[in-house]
N, C-alpha and C positions, 0 to 999 in steps of 0.2 A: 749466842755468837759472841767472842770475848774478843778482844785487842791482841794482837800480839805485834812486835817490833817488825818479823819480817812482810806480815802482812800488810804493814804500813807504809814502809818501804817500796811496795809492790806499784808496780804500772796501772793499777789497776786504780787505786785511789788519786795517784795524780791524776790519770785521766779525768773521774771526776770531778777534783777540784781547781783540772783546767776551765772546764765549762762551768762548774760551780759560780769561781770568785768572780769574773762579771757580770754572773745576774745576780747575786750577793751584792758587788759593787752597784749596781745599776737600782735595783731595789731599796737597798739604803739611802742613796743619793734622791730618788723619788719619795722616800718619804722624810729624806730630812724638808722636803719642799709644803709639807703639812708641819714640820716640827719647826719650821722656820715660822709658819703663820700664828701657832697656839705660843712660839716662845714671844713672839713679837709685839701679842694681844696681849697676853700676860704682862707686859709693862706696859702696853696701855692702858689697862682697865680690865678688873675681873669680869662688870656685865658684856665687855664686847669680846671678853675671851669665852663666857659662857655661850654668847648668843655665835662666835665661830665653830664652837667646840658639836654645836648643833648643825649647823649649815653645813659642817665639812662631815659629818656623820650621814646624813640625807645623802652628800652629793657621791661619798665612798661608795653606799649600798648601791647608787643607780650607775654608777662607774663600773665596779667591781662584777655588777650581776650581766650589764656590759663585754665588761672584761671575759667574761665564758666563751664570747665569740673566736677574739685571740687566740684562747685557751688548746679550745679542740683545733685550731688550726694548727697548733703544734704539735701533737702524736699525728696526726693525719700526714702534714708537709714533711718531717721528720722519716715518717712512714713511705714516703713517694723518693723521698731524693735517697732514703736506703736500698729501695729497687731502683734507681738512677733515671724515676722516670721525670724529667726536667718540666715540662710541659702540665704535669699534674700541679708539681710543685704551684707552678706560675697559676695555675687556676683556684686553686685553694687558696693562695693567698689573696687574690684578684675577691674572689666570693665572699672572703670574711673583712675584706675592706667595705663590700656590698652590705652586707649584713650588719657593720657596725653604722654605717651610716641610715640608714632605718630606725635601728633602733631607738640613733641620736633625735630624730623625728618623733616616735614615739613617747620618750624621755620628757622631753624639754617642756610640755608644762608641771610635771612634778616640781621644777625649779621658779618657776615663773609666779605659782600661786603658794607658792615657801612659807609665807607668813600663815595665812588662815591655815595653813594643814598644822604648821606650830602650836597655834592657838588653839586647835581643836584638842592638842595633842597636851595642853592643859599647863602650856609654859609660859612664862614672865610677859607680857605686851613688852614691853621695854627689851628684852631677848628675843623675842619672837622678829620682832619687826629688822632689829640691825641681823640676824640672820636672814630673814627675806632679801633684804637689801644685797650681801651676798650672793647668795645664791640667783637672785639675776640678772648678774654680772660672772658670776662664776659656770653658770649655764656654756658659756662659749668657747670653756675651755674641753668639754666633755668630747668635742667630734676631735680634734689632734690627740687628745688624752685617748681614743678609743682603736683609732689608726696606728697608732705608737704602737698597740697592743698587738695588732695583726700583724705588723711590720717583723715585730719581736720574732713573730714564729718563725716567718722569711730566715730572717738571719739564725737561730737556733738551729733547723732546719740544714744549714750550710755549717753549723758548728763554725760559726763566727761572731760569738758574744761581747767581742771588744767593741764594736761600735754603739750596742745597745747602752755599755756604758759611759761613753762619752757622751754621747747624745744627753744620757739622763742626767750625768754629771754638769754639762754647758745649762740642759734647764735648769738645773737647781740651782746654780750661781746664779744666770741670771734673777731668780725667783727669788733671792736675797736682797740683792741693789734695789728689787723695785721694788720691793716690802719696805725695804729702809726708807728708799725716797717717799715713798703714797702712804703709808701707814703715819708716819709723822711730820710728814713734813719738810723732807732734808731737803738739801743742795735745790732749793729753790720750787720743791716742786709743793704741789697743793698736800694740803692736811685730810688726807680722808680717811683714814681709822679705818674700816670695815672694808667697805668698798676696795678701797690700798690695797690689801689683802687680794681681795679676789678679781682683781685687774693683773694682780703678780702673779696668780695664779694662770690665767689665759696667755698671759705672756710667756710662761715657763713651758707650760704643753704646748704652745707654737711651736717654739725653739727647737725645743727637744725633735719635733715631727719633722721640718725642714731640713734639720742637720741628717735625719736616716737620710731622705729622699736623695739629698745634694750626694752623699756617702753611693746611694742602689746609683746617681748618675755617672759619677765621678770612676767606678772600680772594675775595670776590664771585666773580673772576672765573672762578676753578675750579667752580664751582657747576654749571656747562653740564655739565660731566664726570661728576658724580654717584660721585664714586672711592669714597666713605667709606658711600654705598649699597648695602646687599644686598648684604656684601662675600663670603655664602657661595655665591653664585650663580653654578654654571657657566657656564663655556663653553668646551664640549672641540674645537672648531675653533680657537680661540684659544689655547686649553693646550697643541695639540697644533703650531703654528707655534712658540709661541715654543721647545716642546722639540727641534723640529726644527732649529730654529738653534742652538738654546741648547748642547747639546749636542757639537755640535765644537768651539763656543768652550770648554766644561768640559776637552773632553780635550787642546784648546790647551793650555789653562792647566795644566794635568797634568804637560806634559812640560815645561811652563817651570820653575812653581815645581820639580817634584822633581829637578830641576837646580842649581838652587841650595839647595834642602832637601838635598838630596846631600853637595852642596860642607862643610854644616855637620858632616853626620856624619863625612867626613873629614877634616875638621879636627879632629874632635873624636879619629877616629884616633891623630891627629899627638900631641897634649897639651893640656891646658888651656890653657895661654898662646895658644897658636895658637887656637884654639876663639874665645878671647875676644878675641883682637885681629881675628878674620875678620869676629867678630858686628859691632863695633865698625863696620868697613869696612863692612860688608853693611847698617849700617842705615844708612851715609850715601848711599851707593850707592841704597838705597833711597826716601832722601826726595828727591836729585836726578830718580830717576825719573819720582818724582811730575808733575814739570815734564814730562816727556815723556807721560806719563799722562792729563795734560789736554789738551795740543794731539794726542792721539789720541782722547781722547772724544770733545775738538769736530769731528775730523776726522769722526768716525762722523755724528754729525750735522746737519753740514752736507752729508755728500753725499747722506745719507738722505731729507732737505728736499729738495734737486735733484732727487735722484732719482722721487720721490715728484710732483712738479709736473715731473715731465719735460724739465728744463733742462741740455744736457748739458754749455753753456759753463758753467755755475754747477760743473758736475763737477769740472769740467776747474781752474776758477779756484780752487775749494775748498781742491783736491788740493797748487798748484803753490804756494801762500799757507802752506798748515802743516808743508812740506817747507822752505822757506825759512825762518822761523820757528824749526823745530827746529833747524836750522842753527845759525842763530845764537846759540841758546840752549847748542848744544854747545860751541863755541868759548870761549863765560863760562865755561863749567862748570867745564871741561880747565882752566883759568887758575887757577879757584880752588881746584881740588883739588890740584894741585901746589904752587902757591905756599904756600898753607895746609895743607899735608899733617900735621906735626907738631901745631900749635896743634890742629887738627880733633881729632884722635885723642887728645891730652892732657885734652881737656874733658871726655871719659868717663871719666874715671880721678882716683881719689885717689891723690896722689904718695907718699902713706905707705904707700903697700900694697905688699908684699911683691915683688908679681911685678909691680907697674906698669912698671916700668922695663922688662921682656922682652914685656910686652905692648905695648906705646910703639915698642920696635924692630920686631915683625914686623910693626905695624899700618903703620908708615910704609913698608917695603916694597911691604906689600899693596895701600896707595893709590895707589901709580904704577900699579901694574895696572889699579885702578879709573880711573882716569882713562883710559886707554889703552883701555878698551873703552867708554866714553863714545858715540861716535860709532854704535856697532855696537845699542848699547841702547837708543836713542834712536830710528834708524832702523827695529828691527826692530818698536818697539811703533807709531810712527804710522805707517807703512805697512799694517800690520795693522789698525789704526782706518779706513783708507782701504777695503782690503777688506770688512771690516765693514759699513760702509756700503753698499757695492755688494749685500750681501745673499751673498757669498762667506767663507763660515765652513769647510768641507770639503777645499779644496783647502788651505789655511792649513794644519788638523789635520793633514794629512800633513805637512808641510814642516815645522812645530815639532815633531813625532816623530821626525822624522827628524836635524833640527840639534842638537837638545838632547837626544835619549836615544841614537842610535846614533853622536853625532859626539861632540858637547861633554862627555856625561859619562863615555865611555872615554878620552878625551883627557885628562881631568882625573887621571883613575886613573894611567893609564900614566905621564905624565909626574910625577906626586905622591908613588906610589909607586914603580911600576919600575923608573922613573930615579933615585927619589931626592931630585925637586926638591922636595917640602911644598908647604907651601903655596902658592908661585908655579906648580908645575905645576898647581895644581887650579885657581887662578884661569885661566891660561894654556888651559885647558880652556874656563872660560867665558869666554870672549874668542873664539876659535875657533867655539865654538855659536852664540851671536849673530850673529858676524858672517856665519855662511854661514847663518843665515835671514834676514838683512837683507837681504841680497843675493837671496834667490829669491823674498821676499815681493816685493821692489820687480818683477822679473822680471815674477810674475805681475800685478800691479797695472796695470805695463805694458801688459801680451795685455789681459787683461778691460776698460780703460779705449779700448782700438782697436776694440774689438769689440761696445762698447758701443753700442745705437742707442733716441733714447730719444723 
């Protein structure tokens, strides 16, 4: 499928990157709220940007595997309000606020017992402990951070993404002032390094969840939905679809994050330098994602609309629009990661600090890696948004168990450790993982998209 001008031109990709740019924006703006804590640590101290770069790795995977609940509520809800059934809408999302708040039950001693699961995991005492520290305090941020996610779908759902981004945008400011103030000490307030951090973290996902809620109170036109009525009121046909999807999308996400959660604990293997110049990489790596992130959200929901009103050219046109799109967004990315590799990585670091300069070398290595799997990261999440949509969640869970736990992270071991390579073997790992699920997701997207009759 090739570029051409009037294709471009066409209704077909604004449409997409009307719904695209605010979860693009909204996404970005959420993980500058991680890129604010590692740049902030980073002039505090390499060990307390080592011991965050660990705590915020734990609390992504228990968030993110989380986060599946949201997920499937969006081809589902998407799916109800494209047959205009209003009432489904309101139950599915009612169910998956049910479901994330369990979960958050569930969750919350992984954070609580932070340090021993560190130390087991064969990191620094001295790392270990200021990431526990963290993490239970950061623990309270995970139930608004989890509700935000179900919310999302609500509004996707209505093809009304501007709020998601303000919302995420007001958290992430906020989530700046209080890093500045608790992190160092500013404008009167106490000095707590760590902590600082992840007290600005709970404050940020507060924020951000209040502002939906005030927005679902405030907007006439959500009023038809009745979201914020009878909010304890089953409904276990509804509870039990969205767990029914929801659920491979969790163990997706399982095998992804604890793939690169992996990657952190052997780096951390390696030394701290390594530890902190991977975090460094890994959160930029991260916020580029973002970008791929949103044009897989909206992938999910526009084929979920099609799908739903039974349009299968709309499928088809949805699908070949955010595939292009990502494209093109890869080829910026790669450009700027390279060119800016240094500058990038120098901005997290105080040039006074001791080990900045050996952190500054292996992080510039690392970044050609990152960029060189740009392409693989990119394709493997919006092709997955595209299944998503189709209402294929199962066949994926296989295929991400399979790329990232029995390919990508013995590849990382072997070539890190057995060989010897550090660092570059483990990322060389995840570059491998990715790429051979990018390649079977599209595979399958393929089958299911020929086989589709609607």
């Amino acid at each position: 499928m090739l570029f051409s001008a009037n294709a471009w031109r066409g209704s077909r990709y604004r449409k997409s990157l009307f719904l695209a740019l605010p979860l693009i924006g909204s996404n970005l703006a959420q993980s500058i709220k991680h890129l604010t804590d590692t740049v902030m640590m980073g002039w505090y101290g390499v060990t307390e940007l080592a011991a965050v770069v660990l705590a915020a790795s734990l609390w992504s995977i228990v968030f993110i595997v989380g986060a599946g609940i949201g997920m499937a509520v969006v081809p589902l809800a998407a799916g109800a309000q494209g047959r205009a059934q209003t009432w489904q809408v309101r139950r599915l999302v009612r169910m998956g606020c049910w479901l994330s708040l369990c979960y958050c039950m569930v969750a919350f001693p992984l954070f609580i017992f932070g340090e021993p699961i560190f130390l087991q995991l064969r990191q620094e005492p001295e790392v270990a402990f200021l990431a526990g520290s963290y993490l239970k305090i950061a623990v309270w941020a995970l139930v608004p951070a989890l509700v935000v996610m179900t919310l999302k779908a609500f509004f996707l759902a209505l093809v009304r993404p501007q709020i998601i981004l303000w919302s995420t945008i007001s958290g992430a400011i906020l989530n700046v002032f209080v890093n500045y103030a608790l992190i160092f000490g500013n404008w009167g307030a106490p000095e707590l390094g760590v902590s600082g951090a992840a007290i600005a973290t709970v404050f940020s996902h507060t924020f951000s969840l209040v502002v939906m809620l005030l927005y679902i109170a405030m907007v006439r036109s959500f009023r038809t939905y009745r979201l914020l009525s009878n909010v304890w009121r089953p409904h276990w046909s509804s509870l039990k679809e969205v767990l029914f999807l929801g659920a491979p999308i969790s163990i997706t996400l399982i095998a992804e994050t604890t793939l690169f959660g992996c990657s952190a604990v052997l780096m951390g293997w390696i030394d701290t330098a390594t530890l902190a110049a991977h975090g460094i990489v890994i959160e930029i790596a991260a916020f580029v994602f973002m970008i791929y992130l949103g044009l897989a959200n909206a992938a999910t929901t526009e084929v979920s609309l099609a799908v739903g009103q039974a349009d299968l050219k709309e499928v088809r046109a949805a699908a070949r629009a955010v595939q292009h799109l990502t494209l093109a967004t890869v080829a910026l990315v790669v450009i700027v990661l390279i060119a800016f590799s240094s500058t990038l990585i120098s901005a997290f670091l105080d040039a006074d600090a001791g080990d900045a300069a050996e952190v500054l070398r292996i992080g510039v290595t690392l970044m050609y890696f990152c960029a060189f799997f740009q392409l693989a990261d990119a394709m493997q999440v919006v092709v997955l948004g595209l299944l998503r949509g189709l209402g294929d969640t199962r066949g994926p869970m296989i295929i991400a168990a399979f790329s990232y736990s029995l390919v990508g992270l013995p590849i990382s071991y072997f070539l890190g450790f057995t060989l010897g390579l550090g660092g570059p073997g483990v990322w060389t790992g995840l570059i491998v993982g990715l790429g051979l699920a990018a390649v079977l997701f599209s595979w399958r997207f393929r089958k299911r998209l020929a086989a589709l009759s609607l």
